[in-house]
C-alpha positions as CSV (number, residue, x, y, z in Angstrom):
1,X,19.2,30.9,-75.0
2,X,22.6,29.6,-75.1
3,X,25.7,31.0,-73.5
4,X,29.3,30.6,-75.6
5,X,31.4,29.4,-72.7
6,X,34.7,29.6,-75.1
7,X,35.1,33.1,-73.8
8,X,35.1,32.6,-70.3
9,X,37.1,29.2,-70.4
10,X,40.1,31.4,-72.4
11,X,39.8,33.8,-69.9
12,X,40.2,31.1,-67.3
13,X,43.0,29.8,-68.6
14,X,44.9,33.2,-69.0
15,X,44.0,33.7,-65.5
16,X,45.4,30.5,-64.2
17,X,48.7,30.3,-66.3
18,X,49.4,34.1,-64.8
19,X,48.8,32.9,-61.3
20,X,51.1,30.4,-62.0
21,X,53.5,32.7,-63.4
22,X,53.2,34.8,-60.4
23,X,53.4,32.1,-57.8
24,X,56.6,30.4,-59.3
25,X,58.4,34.7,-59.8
26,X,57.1,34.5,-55.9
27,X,59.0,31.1,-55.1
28,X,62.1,32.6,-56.6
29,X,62.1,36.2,-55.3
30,X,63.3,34.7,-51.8
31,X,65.8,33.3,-53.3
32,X,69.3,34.3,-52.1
33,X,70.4,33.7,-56.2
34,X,67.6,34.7,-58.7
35,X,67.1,31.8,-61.1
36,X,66.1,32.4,-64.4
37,X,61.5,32.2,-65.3
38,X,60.8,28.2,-65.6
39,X,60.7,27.8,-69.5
40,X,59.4,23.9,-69.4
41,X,57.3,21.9,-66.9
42,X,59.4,21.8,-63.7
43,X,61.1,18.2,-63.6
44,X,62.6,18.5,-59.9
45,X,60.3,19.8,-56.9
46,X,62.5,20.2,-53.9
47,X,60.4,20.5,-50.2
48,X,61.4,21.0,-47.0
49,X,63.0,24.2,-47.5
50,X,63.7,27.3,-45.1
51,X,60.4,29.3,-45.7
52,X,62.3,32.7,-44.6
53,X,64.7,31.9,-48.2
54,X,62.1,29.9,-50.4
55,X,58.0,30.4,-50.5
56,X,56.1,28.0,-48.7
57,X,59.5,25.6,-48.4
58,X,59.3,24.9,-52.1
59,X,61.5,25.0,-55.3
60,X,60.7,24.1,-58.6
61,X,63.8,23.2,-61.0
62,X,63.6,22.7,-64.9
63,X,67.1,22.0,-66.9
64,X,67.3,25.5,-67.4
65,X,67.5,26.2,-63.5
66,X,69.3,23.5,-62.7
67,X,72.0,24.7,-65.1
68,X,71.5,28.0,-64.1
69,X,73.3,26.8,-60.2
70,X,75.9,24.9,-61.7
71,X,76.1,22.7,-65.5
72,X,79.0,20.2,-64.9
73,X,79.8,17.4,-67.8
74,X,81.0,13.8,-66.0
75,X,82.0,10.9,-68.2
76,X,82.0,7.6,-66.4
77,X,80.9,3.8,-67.1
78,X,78.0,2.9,-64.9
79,X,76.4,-0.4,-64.5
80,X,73.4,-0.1,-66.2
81,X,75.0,1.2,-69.5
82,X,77.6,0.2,-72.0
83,X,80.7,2.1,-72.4
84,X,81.3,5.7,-70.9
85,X,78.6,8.1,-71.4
86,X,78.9,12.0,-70.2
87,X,76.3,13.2,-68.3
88,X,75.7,16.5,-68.1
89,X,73.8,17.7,-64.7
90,X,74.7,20.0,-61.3
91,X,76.9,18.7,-58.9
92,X,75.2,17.6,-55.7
93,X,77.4,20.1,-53.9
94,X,76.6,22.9,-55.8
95,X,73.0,22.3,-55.3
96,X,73.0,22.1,-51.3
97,X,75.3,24.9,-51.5
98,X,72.8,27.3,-53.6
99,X,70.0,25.7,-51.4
100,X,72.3,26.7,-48.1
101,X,72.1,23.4,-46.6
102,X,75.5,21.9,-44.8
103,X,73.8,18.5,-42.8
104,X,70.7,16.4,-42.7
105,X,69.3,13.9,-45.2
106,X,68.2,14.5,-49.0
107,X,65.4,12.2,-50.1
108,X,65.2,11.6,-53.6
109,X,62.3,10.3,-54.7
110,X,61.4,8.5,-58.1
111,X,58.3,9.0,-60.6
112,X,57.6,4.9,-59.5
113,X,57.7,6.2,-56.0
114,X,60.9,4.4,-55.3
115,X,63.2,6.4,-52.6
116,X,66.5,6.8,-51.1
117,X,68.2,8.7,-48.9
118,X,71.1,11.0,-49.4
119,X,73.1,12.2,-46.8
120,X,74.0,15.8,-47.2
121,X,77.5,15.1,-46.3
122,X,77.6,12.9,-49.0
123,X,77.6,16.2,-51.4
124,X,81.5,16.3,-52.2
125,X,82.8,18.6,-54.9
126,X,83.8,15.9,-56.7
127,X,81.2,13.6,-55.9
128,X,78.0,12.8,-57.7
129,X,75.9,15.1,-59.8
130,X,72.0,15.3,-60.9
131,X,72.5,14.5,-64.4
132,X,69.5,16.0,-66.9
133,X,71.0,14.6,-70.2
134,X,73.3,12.1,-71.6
135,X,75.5,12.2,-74.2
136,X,74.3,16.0,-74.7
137,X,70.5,14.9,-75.2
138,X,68.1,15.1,-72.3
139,X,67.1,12.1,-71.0
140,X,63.5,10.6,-71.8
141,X,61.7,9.1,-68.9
142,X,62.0,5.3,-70.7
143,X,65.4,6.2,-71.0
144,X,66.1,7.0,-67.2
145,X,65.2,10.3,-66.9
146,X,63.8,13.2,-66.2
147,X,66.9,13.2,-63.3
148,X,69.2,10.5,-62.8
149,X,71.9,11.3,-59.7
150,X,74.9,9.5,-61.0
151,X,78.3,9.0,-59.0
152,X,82.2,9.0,-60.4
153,X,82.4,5.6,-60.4
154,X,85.5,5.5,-63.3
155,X,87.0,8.6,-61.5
156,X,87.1,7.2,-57.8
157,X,86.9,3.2,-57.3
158,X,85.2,3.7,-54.4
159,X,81.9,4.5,-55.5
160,X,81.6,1.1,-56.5
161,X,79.6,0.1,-53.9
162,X,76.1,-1.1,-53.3
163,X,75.3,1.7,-50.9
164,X,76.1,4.3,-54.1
165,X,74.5,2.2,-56.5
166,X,71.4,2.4,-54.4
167,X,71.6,5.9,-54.3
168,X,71.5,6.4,-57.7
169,X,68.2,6.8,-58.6
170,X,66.7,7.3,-61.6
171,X,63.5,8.6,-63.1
172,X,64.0,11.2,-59.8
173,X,61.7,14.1,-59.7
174,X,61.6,15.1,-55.8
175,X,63.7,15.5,-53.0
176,X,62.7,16.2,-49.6
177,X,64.9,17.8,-47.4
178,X,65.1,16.3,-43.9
179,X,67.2,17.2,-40.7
């Protein structure tokens, strides 16, 4: 006798893809600010959150969310592209502010595993964003993306420096949160 196991696997699945559903709604629910359902894969995983405001220390960001705490447009030159480009991301700021942190050290870390550390008091109004598309088009990994934290450098002169152009990481898809 043979069993059809088609059944059972769609079942699984369904099963699975609610949990996830339920577990992400969960995440969010502490939230001081409701974001908006994930409507893509998640391309930023923040960790080392306050538990009491996000489940389990965790937030999961897709472009959606991300605009959703601030969408900000920033033409600059940068040195790994011709000509001014306008990036379109949240400001830094806005996103320690929605997450409620005011010191310590962001860790961004890259899909290559490549990582850099952010002081918090580096988040300045006017100071870098987390861009998730260029030129109004998101930005493909082989292209830079999914994240790609990118400074004022035509706007303030002195963001020309190695320190910032080290901390503009590309291909970002975590941060860590650190005191």
């Amino acid at each position: 006798m043979s069993h059809n196991r088609a059944p059972v696997q769609k079942l699984l699945k369904v099963v699975i893809t609610g949990l996830a559903f339920i577990a992400s709604f969960a995440n969010d629910a502490l939230a001081e600010t409701p974001l908006p359902a994930l409507a893509t894969e998640p391309m930023l995983t923040i960790t080392g959150l306050d538990d009491s405001r996000f489940a389990d220390g965790i937030l999961l960001l897709d472009s959606g969310r991300l605009a959703a705490i601030d969408a900000t447009r920033l033409t600059t030159t940068t040195p790994w592209t011709d000509g001014p480009h306008e990036f379109t991301g949240v400001r830094l700021a806005a996103l320690t502010d929605f997450l409620g942190l005011s010191d310590g050290v962001l860790v961004a870390q890259a899909l290559n595993d490549y990582s850099v550390e952010i002081p918090v008091s580096e988040a300045v109004p006017d100071g870098a964003i987390i861009a998730y598309a260029i030129d109004g088009l998101p930005m493909p990994v082989r292209s830079r993306g999914p994240l790609w934290v990118i400074y004022p450098f035509d706007q303030n002169p002195d963001y020309r420096s190695e320190v910032t152009y080290t901390r503009s990481i590309w291909q970002m898809n975590r941060l860590e949160v650190r005191p």
